[in-house]
TINUVEX-251794 format. One record per residue (C-alpha): residue number from 1; x, y, z; residue in three letters. Coordinates in steps of 0.25 Angstrom, whole numbers. Example, Ala and Ser with C-alpha at 12.3 -4.5 7.8 and 13.67 -1.06 7.14 Angstrom:
<nodes>
NODE   nr      x      y      z  rest
NODE    1     49    -18     31   ALA
NODE    2     55     -4     29   SER
</nodes>
This chain:
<nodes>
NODE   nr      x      y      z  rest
NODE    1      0      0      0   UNK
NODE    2      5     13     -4   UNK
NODE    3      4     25      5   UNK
NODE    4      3     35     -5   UNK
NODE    5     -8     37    -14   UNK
NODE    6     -3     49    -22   UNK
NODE    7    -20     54    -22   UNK
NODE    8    -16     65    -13   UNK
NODE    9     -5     71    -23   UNK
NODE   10    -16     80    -28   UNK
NODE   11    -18     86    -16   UNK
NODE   12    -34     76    -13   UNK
NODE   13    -36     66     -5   UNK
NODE   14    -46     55     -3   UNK
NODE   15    -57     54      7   UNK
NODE   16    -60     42     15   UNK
NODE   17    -70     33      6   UNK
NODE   18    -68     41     -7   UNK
NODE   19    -66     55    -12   UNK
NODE   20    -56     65    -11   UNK
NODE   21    -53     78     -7   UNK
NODE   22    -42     88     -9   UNK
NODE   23    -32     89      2   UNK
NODE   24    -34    104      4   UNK
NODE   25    -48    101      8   UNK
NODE   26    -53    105     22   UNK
NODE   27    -56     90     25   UNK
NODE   28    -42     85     23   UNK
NODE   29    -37     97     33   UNK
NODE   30    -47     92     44   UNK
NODE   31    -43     78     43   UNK
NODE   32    -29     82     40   UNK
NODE   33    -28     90     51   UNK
NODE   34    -33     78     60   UNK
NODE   35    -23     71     55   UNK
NODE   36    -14     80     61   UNK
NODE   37    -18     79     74   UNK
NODE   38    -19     65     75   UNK
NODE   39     -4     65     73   UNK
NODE   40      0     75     82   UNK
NODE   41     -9     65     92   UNK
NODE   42      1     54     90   UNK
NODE   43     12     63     91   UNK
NODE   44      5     65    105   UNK
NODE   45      1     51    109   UNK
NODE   46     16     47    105   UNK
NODE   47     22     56    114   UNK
NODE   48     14     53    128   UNK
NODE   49     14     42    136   UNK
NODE   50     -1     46    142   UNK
NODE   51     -9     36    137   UNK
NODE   52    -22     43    139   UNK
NODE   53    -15     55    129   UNK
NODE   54    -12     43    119   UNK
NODE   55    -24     35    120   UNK
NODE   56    -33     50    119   UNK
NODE   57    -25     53    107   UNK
NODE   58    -26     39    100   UNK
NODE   59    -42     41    100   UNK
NODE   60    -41     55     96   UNK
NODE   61    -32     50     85   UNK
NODE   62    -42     38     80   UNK
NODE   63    -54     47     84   UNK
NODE   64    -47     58     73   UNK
NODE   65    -47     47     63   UNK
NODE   66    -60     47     61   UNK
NODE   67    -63     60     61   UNK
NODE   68    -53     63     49   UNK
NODE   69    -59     50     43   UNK
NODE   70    -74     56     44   UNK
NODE   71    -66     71     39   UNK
NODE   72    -61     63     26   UNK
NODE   73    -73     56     21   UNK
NODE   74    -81     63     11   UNK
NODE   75    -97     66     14   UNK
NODE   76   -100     56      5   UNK
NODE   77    -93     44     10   UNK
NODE   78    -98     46     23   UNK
NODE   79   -105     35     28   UNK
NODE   80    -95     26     22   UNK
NODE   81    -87     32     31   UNK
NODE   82    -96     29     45   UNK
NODE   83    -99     16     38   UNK
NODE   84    -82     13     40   UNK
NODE   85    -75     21     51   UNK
NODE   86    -81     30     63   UNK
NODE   87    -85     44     61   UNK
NODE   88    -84     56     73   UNK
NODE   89    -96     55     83   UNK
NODE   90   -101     61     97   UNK
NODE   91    -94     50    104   UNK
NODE   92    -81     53     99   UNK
NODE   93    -84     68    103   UNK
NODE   94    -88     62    117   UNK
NODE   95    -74     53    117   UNK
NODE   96    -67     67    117   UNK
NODE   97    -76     74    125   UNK
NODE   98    -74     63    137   UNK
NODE   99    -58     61    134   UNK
NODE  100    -60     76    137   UNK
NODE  101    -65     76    149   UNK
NODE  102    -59     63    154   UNK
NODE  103    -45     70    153   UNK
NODE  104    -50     84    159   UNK
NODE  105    -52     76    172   UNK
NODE  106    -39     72    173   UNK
NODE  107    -32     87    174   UNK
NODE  108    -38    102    175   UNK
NODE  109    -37    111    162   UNK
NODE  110    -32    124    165   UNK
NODE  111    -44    134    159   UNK
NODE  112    -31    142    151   UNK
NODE  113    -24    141    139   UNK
NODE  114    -15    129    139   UNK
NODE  115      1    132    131   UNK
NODE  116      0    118    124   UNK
NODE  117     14    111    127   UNK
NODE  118     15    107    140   UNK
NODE  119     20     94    135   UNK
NODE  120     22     89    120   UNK
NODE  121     12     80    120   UNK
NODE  122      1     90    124   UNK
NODE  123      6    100    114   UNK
NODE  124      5     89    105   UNK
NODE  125    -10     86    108   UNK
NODE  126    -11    101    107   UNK
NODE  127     -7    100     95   UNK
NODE  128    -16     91     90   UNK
NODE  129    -26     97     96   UNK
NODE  130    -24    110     87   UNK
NODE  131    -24    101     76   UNK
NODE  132    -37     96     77   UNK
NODE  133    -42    109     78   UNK
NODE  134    -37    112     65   UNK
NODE  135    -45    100     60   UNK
NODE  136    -57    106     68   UNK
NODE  137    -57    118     61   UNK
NODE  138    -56    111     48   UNK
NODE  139    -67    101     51   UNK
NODE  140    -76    114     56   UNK
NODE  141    -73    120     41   UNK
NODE  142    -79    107     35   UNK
NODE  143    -92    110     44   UNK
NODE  144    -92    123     41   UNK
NODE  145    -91    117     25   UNK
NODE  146   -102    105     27   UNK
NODE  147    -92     95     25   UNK
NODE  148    -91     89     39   UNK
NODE  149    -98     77     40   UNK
NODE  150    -98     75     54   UNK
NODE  151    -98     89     63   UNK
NODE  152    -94     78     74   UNK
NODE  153    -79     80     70   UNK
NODE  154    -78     94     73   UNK
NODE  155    -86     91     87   UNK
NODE  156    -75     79     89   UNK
NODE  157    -62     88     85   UNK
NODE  158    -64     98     93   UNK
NODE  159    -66     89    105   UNK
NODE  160    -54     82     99   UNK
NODE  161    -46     95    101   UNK
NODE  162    -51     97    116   UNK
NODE  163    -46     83    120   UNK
NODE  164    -33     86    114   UNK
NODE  165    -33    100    122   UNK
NODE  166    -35     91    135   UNK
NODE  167    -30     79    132   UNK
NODE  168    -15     90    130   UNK
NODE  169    -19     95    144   UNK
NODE  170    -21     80    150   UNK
NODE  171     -6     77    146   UNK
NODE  172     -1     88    152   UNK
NODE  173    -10     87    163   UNK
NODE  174      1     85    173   UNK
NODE  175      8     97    168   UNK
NODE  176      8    113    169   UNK
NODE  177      0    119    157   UNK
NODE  178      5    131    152   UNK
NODE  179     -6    139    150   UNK
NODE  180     -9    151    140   UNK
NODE  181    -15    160    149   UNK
NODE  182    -14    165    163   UNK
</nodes>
């Protein structure tokens, strides 16, 4: 099997289960841009020994998968797509939203701006973090253009991008913040 395909020389891709699109277009950012921030997760969970930070990253990682999988799939071949893999829901929104809280009873968020960079590897969640929000601001200009298939994406990256936020804190959570403000 041959990695390279050579379709993608002139500057298209292909969707999952047919057509294509050209790679400027604002679907491939938000996916790409996912794509991003799945790596900068491993570069994360690679570099810590906590295995709540690694296991949380892991599921954010798969969980991201399926929203890029959902973000490249045209209208049309949607419900072959729910017929073959898993699309975003409310419960994957809830996941976060409880991983959330779970974590916030662990330690007490300062109510200031937080410097990221207490340690590399919450600077490193941060960083995914601000990726993501790049991907939400992509996926918000899909909405905005009707081609969002399922608004539960945007509800689940931004919830995404707050687990990350705490998730950074939770690492450091035995360590001084430097805060922004005060």
């Amino acid at each position: 099997m041959s990695i390279y395909t050579k379709s993608g020389d002139k500057g298209k891709t292909g969707l999952l289960f047919g057509g294509e699109i050209s790679k400027s277009d604002i679907i491939c950012e938000a996916y790409g841009t996912i794509d991003q921030a799945v790596s900068v997760m491993g570069i994360a969970k690679a570099s810590t020994e906590d295995k709540v930070v690694i296991n949380l990253l892991s599921d954010i990682q798969k969980d991201l998968f399926i929203v890029s999988a959902e973000l490249a799939t045209d209208k049309s071949n949607y419900n072959k797509l729910k017929k073959h893999y898993d699309i975003v829901t409310e419960n994957m929104v809830y996941k976060i939203e409880k991983n959330i809280d779970q974590l916030l009873e662990e330690f007490e968020l300062p109510n200031d701006f937080i410097l990221p960079g207490t340690s590399i590897i919450s600077a490193t969640i941060d960083f995914s973090r601000t990726i993501i929000r790049t991907s939400e601001r992509r996926v918000v200009e899909l909405k905005e253009s009707g081609r969002l298939i399922n608004t539960q994406i945007l509800v689940f990256l931004n919830r995404v991008s707050d687990l990350l936020f705490v998730l950074g804190r939770y690492h450091d959570r035995n360590q001084t913040f430097e805060l922004a403000t005060k």
